[in-house]
C-alpha positions in Angstrom: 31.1 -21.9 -10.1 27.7 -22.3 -8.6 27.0 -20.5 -5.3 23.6 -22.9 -5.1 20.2 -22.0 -4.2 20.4 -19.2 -1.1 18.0 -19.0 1.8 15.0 -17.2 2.0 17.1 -15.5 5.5 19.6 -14.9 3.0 17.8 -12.4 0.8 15.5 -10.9 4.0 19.2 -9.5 5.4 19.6 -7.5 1.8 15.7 -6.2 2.2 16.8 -5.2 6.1 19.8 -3.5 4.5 17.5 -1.9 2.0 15.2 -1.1 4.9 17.9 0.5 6.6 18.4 3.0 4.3 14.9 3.8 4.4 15.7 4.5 8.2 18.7 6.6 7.7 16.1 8.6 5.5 13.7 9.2 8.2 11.6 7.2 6.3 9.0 4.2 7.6 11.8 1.7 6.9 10.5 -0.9 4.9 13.0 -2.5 2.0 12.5 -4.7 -0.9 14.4 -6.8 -3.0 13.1 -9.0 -6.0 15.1 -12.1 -7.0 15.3 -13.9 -10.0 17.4 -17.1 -10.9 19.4 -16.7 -7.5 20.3 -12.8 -8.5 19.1 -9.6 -7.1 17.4 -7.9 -10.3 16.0 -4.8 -7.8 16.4 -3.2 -4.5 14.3 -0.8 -3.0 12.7 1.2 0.4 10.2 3.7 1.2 10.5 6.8 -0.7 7.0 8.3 0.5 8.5 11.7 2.6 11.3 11.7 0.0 9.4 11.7 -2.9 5.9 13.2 -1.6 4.4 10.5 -3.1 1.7 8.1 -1.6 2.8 5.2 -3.3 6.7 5.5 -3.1 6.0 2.1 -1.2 9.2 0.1 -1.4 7.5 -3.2 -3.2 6.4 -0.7 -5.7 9.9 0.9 -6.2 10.7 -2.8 -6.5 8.4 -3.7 -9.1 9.2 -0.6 -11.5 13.4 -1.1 -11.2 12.5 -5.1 -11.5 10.5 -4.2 -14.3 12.8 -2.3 -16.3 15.4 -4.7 -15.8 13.6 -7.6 -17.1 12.0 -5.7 -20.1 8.4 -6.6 -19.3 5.9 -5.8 -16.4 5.2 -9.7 -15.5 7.7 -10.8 -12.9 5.9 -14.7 -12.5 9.6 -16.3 -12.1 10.5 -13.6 -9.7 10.5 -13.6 -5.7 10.1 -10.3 -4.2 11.5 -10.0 -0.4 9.8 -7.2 1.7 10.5 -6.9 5.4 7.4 -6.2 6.8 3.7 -7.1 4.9 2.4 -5.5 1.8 -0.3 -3.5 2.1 -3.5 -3.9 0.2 -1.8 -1.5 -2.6 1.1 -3.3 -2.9 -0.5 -6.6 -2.8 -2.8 -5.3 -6.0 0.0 -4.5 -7.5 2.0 -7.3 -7.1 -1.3 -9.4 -8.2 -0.8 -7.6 -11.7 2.9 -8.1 -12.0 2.0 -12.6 -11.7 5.0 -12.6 -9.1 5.7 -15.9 -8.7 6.4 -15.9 -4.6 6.0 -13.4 -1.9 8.5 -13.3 1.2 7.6 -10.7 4.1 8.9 -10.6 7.4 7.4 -8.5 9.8 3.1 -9.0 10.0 1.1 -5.9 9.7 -1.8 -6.4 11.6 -2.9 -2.6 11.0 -2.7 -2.4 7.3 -1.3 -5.8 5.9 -3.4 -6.9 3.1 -3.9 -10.1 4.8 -6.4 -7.7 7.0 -8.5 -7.2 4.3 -8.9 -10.2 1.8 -5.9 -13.0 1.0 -7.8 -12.5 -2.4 -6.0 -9.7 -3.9 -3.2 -11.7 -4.3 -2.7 -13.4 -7.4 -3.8 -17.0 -7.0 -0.1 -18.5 -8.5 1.5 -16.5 -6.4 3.2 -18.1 -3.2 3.2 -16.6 0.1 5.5 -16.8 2.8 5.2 -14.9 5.5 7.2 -14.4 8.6 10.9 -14.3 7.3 13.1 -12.8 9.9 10.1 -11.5 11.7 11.1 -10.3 14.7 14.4 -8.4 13.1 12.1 -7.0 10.7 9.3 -6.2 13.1 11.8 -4.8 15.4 13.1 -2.1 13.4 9.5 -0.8 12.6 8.8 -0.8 16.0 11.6 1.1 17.0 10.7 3.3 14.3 7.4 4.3 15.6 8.5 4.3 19.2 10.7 6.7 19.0 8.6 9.0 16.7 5.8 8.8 19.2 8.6 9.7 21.7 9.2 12.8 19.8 5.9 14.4 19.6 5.7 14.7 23.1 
């Protein structure tokens, strides 16, 4: 039994859930999830604190575990969901994979790569941007708000 094609909004709510986690981490809580043929092949959030790593960057995350589950590095029939923009890393990154489609939710108009050149991303590569925006935008915001909160 088919379940059909699901929504874009659909597979934003399981990045949110991912990002959430990222959150519960003290994390900046950004999730991922990459999609192929209707099914979630990876999930992933920031693991930067956890991991003391720079690029523990929840697309990234995504890309290795999507990676590894297809058995190659190109993911062009793939759609990676990430709740708030990639940054210029993430979007090189994503440019080698071929991705086929790119769904973010939340703009970010301090780092997004969009900021910078929308030529690093791969030229097959769709974009969609502003998915569930203000849920996703939201929970960054609150995020920072409250850590600003704290160091006063």
């Amino acid at each position: 039994m088919s379940l059909g094609v699901m929504s874009d909004e659909h597979f934003m709510k399981m990045a949110l859930q991912e990002a959430k986690l990222a959150l519960e981490k003290d994390e900046v809580p950004v999730g991922a999830v990459i999609v192929y043929d209707n099914q979630i092949i990876a999930r992933a959030h920031n693991l930067t604190e956890t991991l003391n790593d720079v690029t523990a960057h929840a697309e990234m995350q995504a890309f290795t575990s999507a990676a590894d589950f297809i058995g190659g590095k190109y993911l062009r029939g793939c759609t990676l969901y990430v709740t708030l923009e990639p940054c210029l890393m993430c979007a090189g990154a994503s440019y080698w994979t071929q991705i086929g489609k790119i769904v973010y939710g939340a703009n970010d108009v301090k780092r997004g790569y969009s900021k910078v050149s929308e030529s690093v991303m791969h030229p097959e590569t769709i974009i969609v941007g502003g998915v569930m925006e203000d849920q996703c935008g939201e929970l960054i915001s609150n995020f920072f708000a409250e850590k600003r909160k704290l160091k006063k």
